[in-house]
C-alpha positions, 0 to 999 in steps of 0.5 A: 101898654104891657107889663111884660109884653108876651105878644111883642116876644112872640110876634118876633120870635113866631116863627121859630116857637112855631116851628120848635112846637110843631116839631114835638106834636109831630114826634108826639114825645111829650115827656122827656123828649130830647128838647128837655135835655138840650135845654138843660145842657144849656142852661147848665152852661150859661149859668155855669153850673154842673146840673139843671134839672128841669121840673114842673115849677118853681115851687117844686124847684124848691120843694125838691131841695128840701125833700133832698135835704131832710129839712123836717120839723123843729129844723129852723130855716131863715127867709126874707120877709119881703118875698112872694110867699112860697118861698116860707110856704115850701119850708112849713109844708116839711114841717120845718120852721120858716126864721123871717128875717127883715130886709135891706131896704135899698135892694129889697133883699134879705140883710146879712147883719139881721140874718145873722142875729136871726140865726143867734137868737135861734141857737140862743132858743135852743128850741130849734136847729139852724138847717138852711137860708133861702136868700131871694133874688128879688125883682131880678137883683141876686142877693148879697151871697159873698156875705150870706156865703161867709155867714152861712160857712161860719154857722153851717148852713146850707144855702138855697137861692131863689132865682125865681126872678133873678135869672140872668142876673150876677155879681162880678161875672158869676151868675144868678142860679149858681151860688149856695149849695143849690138854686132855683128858678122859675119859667112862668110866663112873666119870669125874666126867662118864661114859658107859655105855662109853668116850669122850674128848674134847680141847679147845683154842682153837687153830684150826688144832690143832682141824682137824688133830685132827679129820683125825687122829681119822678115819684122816687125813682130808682133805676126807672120810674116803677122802681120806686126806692124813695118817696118822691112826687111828680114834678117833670118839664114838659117837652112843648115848655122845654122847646119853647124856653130853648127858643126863648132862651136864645133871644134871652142871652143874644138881647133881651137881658141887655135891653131890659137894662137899656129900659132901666137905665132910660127910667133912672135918667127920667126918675132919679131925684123925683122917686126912689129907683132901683138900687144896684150895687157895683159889680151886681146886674140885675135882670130887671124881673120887674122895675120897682120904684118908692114912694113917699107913703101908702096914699102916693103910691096908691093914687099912682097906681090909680093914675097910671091905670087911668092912662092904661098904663099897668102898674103892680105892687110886689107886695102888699103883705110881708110874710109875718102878716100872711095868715098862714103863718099866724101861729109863728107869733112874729113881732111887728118891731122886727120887721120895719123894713119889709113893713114900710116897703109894702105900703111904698112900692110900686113896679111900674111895666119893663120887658125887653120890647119896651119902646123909649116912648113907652119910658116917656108916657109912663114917666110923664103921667109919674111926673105929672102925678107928682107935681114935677 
């Protein structure tokens, strides 16, 4: 069994990938060819946003919006505690300060009453100016942007989603990458939409942002790429990604988010009232990135992982280390009391394997050794 089963997509969709790689090698257009553009015309469409603008991954996504955005020292930037590490890690590399803010322990993501005393205790400090908040779409689930929005208005923030695993998702109908001032995403591999490498992408409706990101995204380019008006870096989507995401992409709106939830719906009729599911409010979709259960304490989480791998069946555990306890970030002083959520969450967390090529009896063998395990 797979986590994300990468050979079931390909075996199905062969043929087409095939065809749309070979059709770059032939043309030997390997940077910006036309696949690059189409995929982001598309994209921009589906999420129902003005701009994408593809780059080399999702870390560099982000690492554009805070170059566009000046983000430098002794500005102060507010960030889930429970998140892969990157998304604090693209606001210390500007010299800015990461403000953890702890989480919702029901949706994994960041919590607007604890965002908002963040931001208060900032301004209390007067050590710091409150620049941006980078809620993140954790496992899939978008974050609670009507709150976050209101929030973010009131105190003048801008607001950068993180869509690394949330594309695909919505609230109401209004979808993953396009809330905040901007967002981002991710296309490595295992991402609700992958390529066969890695890839990003940002999203905005602002005009002026799209075309200072695409200057920064290729060394600061002004009217070509020797005319260099700012400095920038080198972050660019290659046309064999672009052309396998635009394959991908297909299959993504035509079946594949619906059946990832077709597998979620199988697990919560199988698990609901044994361990403690994945939590999607009224009106959110989630894209399902990855299908995260609870545990009662570190010892049954870890013995589930153990038993599961016993019957080959893949398990991961997102994350075994919030952001206030990650070494890097050591010389911020963080207090553990502040973050009991994100501190319980990574000693009971464990995502067990859902793609969209999962089988109702792939469901039944993982919840059967899960019941097993538990004494159910």
């Amino acid at each position: 069994m797979e986590f994300r089963d990468l050979k079931a997509q390909y075996t199905k969709y062969k043929q087409e990938i095939d065809r749309a790689v070979q059709e770059v090698l032939l043309k030997a257009d390997f940077i910006g060819g036309s696949q690059v553009k189409a995929l982001e015309d598309r994209i921009a469409d589906y999420t129902g946003v003005k701009h994408c603008i593809t780059c080399a991954n999702g870390t560099d996504a982000m690492t554009l919006v805070m170059m566009a955005w000046n983000i430098k020292y002794g500005d102060a930037v507010f960030v889930p505690d429970f998140t892969f590490f990157s998304t604090a890690e693209v606001v210390a590399s500007r010299g800015a300060t990461p403000i953890f803010v702890d989480v919702e322990r029901e949706t994994f993501n960041i919590d607007p009453v604890k965002l908002e005393h963040a931001i208060e205790n900032t301004l209390s400090d007067g050590n710091l100016v409150p620049r941006a908040i980078i809620p993140v779409d954790l496992f899939g689930l978008p974050a609670n942007y009507p709150e976050i929005e209101k929030i973010a208005r009131k105190y003048s923030l801008l607001v950068l989603e993180d869509a690394a695993q949330g594309f695909g998702g919505s609230i109401n109908g209004k979808k993953a990458c396009s809330f905040g001032n901007a967002a981002t995403t991710s296309f490595f591999p295992a991402k609700p939409l992958g390529c066969y490498g890695d890839g990003g992408a940002v999203f905005t409706d602002d005009d002026r942002l799209a075309e200072l990101l695409k200057s920064l995204k290729v060394h600061g380019k002004g009217d070509n790429k020797y005319d260099n008006i700012r400095i920038g870096i080198n972050s660019r989507l290659d046309t064999i990604q672009a052309a396998v995401l635009n394959v991908k992409l297909t299959a993504f709106i035509s079946h594949e988010l619906d059946d990832a939830n077709r597998i979620y719906v199988l697990y919560n009729e199988r698990l609901n009232g044994i361990v403690e599911i994945p939590f999607v409010p009224k009106g959110f979709l989630s894209s399902f990135a990855q299908y995260t259960i609870k545990l009662r304490n570190r010892e049954e989480r870890d013995g589930l992982h153990k038993r599961l791998a016993d019957f080959n069946i893949p398990s991961m555990i997102y994350y075994i280390k919030p952001m206030h306890k990650q070494a890097a970030f050591s010389y911020l002083n963080n207090s553990n009391k502040d973050f009991a959520v994100a501190d319980q969450l990574c000693d009971v967390v464990l995502s067990l394997p859902i793609h969209p090529y999962m089988s109702e009896a792939d469901v039944d063998s993982v919840c059967s050794v899960l019941k097993d395990y538990v004494g159910i």
